[in-house]
C-alpha positions in Angstrom: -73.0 254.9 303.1 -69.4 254.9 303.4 -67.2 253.7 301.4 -64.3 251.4 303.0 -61.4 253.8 303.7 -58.2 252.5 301.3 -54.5 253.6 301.0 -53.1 254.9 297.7 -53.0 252.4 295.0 -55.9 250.3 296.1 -55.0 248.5 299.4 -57.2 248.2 302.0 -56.3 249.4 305.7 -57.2 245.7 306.7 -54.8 244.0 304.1 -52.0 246.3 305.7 -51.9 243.7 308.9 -50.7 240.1 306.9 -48.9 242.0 304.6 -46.5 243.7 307.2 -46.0 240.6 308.4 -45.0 239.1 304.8 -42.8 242.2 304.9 -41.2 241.2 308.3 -40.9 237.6 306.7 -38.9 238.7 303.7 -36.8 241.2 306.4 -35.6 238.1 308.8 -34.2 236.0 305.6 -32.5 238.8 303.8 -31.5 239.3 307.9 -30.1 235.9 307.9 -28.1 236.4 304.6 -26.7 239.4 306.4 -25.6 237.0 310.0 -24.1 234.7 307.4 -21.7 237.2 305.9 -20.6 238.4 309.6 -20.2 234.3 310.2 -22.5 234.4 312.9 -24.6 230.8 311.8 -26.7 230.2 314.3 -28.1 233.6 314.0 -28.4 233.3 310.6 -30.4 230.2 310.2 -32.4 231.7 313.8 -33.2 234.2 311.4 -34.7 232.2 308.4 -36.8 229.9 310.8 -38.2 233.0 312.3 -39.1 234.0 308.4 -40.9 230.6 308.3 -43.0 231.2 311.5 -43.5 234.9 310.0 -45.0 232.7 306.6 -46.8 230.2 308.8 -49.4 232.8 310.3 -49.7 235.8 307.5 -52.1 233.5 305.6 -54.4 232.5 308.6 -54.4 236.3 309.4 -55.2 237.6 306.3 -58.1 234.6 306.2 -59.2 235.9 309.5 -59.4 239.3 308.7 -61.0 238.6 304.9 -58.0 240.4 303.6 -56.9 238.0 301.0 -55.7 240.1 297.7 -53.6 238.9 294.9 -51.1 242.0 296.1 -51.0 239.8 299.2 -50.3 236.4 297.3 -47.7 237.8 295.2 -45.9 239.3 298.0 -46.0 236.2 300.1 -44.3 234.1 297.1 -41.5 237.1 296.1 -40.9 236.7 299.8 -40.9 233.1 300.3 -38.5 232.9 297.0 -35.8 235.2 299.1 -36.6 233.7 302.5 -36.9 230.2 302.0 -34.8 230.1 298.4 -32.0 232.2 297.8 -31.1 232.9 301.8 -30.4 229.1 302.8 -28.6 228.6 299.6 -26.3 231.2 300.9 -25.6 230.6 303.8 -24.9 226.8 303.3 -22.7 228.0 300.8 -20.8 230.4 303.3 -21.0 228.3 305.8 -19.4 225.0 303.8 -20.2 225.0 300.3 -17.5 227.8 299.6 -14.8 225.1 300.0 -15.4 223.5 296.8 -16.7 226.5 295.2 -17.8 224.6 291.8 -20.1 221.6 292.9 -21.0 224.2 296.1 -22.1 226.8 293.7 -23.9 224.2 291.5 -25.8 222.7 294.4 -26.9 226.6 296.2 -28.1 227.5 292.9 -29.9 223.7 292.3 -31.8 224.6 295.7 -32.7 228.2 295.0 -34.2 227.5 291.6 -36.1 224.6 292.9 -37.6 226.9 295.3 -38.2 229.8 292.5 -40.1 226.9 290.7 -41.8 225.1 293.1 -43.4 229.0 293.7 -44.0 229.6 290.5 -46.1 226.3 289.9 -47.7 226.8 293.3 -48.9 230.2 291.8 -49.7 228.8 288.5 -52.5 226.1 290.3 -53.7 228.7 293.0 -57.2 229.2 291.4 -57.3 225.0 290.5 -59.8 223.9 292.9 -59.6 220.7 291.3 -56.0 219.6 291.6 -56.0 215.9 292.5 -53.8 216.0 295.5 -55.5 219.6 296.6 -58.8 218.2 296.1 -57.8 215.1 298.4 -56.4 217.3 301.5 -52.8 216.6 300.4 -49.4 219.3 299.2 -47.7 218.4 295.8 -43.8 218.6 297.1 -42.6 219.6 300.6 -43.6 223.3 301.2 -41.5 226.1 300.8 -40.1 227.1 304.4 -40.0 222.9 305.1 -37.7 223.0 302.5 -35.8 225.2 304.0 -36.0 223.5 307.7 -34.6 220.6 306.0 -32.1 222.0 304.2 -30.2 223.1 307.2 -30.1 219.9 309.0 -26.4 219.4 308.7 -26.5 222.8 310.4 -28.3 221.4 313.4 -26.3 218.3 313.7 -22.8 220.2 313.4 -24.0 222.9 316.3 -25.2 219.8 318.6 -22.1 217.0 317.8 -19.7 219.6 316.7 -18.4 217.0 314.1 -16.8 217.8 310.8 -18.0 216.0 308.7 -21.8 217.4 309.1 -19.6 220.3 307.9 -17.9 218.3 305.1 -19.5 220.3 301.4 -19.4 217.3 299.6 -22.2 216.0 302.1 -23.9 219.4 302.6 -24.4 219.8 298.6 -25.5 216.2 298.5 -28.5 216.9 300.6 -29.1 220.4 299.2 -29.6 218.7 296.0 -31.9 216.3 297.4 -34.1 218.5 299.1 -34.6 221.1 296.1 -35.5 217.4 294.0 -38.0 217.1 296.8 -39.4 220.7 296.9 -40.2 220.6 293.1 -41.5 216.9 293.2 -45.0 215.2 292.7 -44.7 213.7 296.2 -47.9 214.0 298.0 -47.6 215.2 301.3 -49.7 215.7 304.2 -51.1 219.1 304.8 -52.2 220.5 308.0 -55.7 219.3 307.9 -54.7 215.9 307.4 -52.6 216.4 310.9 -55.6 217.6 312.5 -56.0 215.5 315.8 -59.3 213.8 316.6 -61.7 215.5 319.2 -60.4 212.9 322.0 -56.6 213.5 321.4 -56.5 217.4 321.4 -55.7 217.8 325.3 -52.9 215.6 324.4 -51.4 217.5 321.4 -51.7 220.9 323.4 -49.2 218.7 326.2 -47.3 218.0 323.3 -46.9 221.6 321.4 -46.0 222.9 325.2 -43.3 220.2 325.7 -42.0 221.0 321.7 -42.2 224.6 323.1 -40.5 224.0 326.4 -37.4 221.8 324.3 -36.9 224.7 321.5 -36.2 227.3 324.3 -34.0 225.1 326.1 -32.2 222.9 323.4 -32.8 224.2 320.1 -30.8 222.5 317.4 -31.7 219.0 319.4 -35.7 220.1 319.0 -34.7 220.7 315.2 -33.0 217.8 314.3 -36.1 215.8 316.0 -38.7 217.5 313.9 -36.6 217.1 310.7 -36.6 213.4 311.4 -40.3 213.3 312.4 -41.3 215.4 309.1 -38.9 213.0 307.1 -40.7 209.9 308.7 -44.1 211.2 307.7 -43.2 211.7 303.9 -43.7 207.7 303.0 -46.8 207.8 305.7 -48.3 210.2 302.9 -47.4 208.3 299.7 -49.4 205.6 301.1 -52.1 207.6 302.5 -52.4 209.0 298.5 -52.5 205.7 297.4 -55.3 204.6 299.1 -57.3 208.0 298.2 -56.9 206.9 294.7 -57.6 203.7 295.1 -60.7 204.4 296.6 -61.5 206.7 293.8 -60.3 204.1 291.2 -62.9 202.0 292.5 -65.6 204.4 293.0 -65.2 205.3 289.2 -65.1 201.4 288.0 -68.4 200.3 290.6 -71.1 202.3 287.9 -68.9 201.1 285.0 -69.4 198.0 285.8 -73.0 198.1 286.5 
């Protein structure tokens, strides 16, 4: 019997196919950083949003393939810190931050520490199969490259209104601060399985993802600023979904008590 061919080191010529991909991830944020310094913006944060669709499918591969390693899970979180962290906290900096350097400064490095944390807890519980909110379907804190979406909404809104003051730092830092709160909080939020559509409603949600589709190609920042608002509308829609989950286990727990 053979044995499975590997490369040098230990790494399977199956795991080769999500990690490239992780690869290509961390290669359109450092990408973006790069757009940012030539001043091109909307390349730049083009660039980190293709990083985030990169992230989005080199899980489901690797699942699909049965190539999951820990090389794999490591790479994916060095890569989401660069990505998702330290290459939206530049280019918000470059892009209005840098104009009061201090509290700009403050707030880039509040985000990208938030993210660098919010990975390193995410790796610390990755073998806790009994972590409440995982156990109930739901994410602790918004996810990594949603963090990042989020983080360049005043992007969005200056490249559709072409106002000033969605380019104003004191605002931008404002919000940057707030989001890396939100990326390193307890929040429950809803995962993708508790967005799963019911059997009846699916032809509907394909309609849906094609119209979503159709919008991004032909008015980007517009489809953006509507999905950060739709995502931002869902976060109390999961607070109160969580509530009830442990209500319902409260009670489950109490019934043989009292009997």
């Amino acid at each position: 019997m053979t044995s499975r061919r590997r490369l040098p080191g230990g790494l399977t010529l199956r795991a080769m196919v999500p990690n490239a991909i992780t690869a290509a991830a961390l290669c359109a944020g450092l990408t973006g950083i790069r757009f940012a310094i030539t001043g091109d913006y909307r390349m730049a944060v083009a660039a980190v949003i293709l990083a985030g669709m990169l992230d989005g499918i080199d899980g489901r591969i690797a699942r699909l393939l049965k190539a999951q390693s820990r090389f794999g899970a490591e790479l994916d979180s060095l890569a989401d810190n660069v990505s998702f962290g330290v290459a939206p906290a530049l280019v918000l900096f470059m892009w209005s931050l840098q104009d009061v350097p201090r509290l700009g400064w403050f707030a880039a490095l509040a985000f990208a520490v938030s993210m660098a944390l919010r990975l390193a807890r995410f790796n610390a519980r990755i073998d806790m199969a009994d972590e409440p909110r995982k156990l109930a379907g739901f994410l602790t804190g918004v996810p990594a490259p949603v963090g990042a979406g989020l983080a360049f909404l005043p992007m969005y809104l200056f490249f559709v209104a072409d106002q000033a003051v969605f380019r104003d730092p004191r605002l931008v830092a404002g919000w940057l601060v707030l989001i890396a709160f939100v990326t390193i909080s307890s929040l429950p939020t809803l995962s993708w399985g508790k967005l799963r559509p019911r059997r009846s409603l699916r032809l509907e949600v394909i309609l849906l993802v094609g119209l979503i589709g159709a919008a991004a190609l032909t008015e980007p920042w517009w489809t953006l600023v509507g999905i950060c608002a739709v995502y931002l509308a869902l976060l109390p829609v999961g607070m109160i979904l969580y509530a009830r989950v442990k209500r319902r286990r409260a009670s489950q727990i109490e019934a043989p008590d009292a009997a």
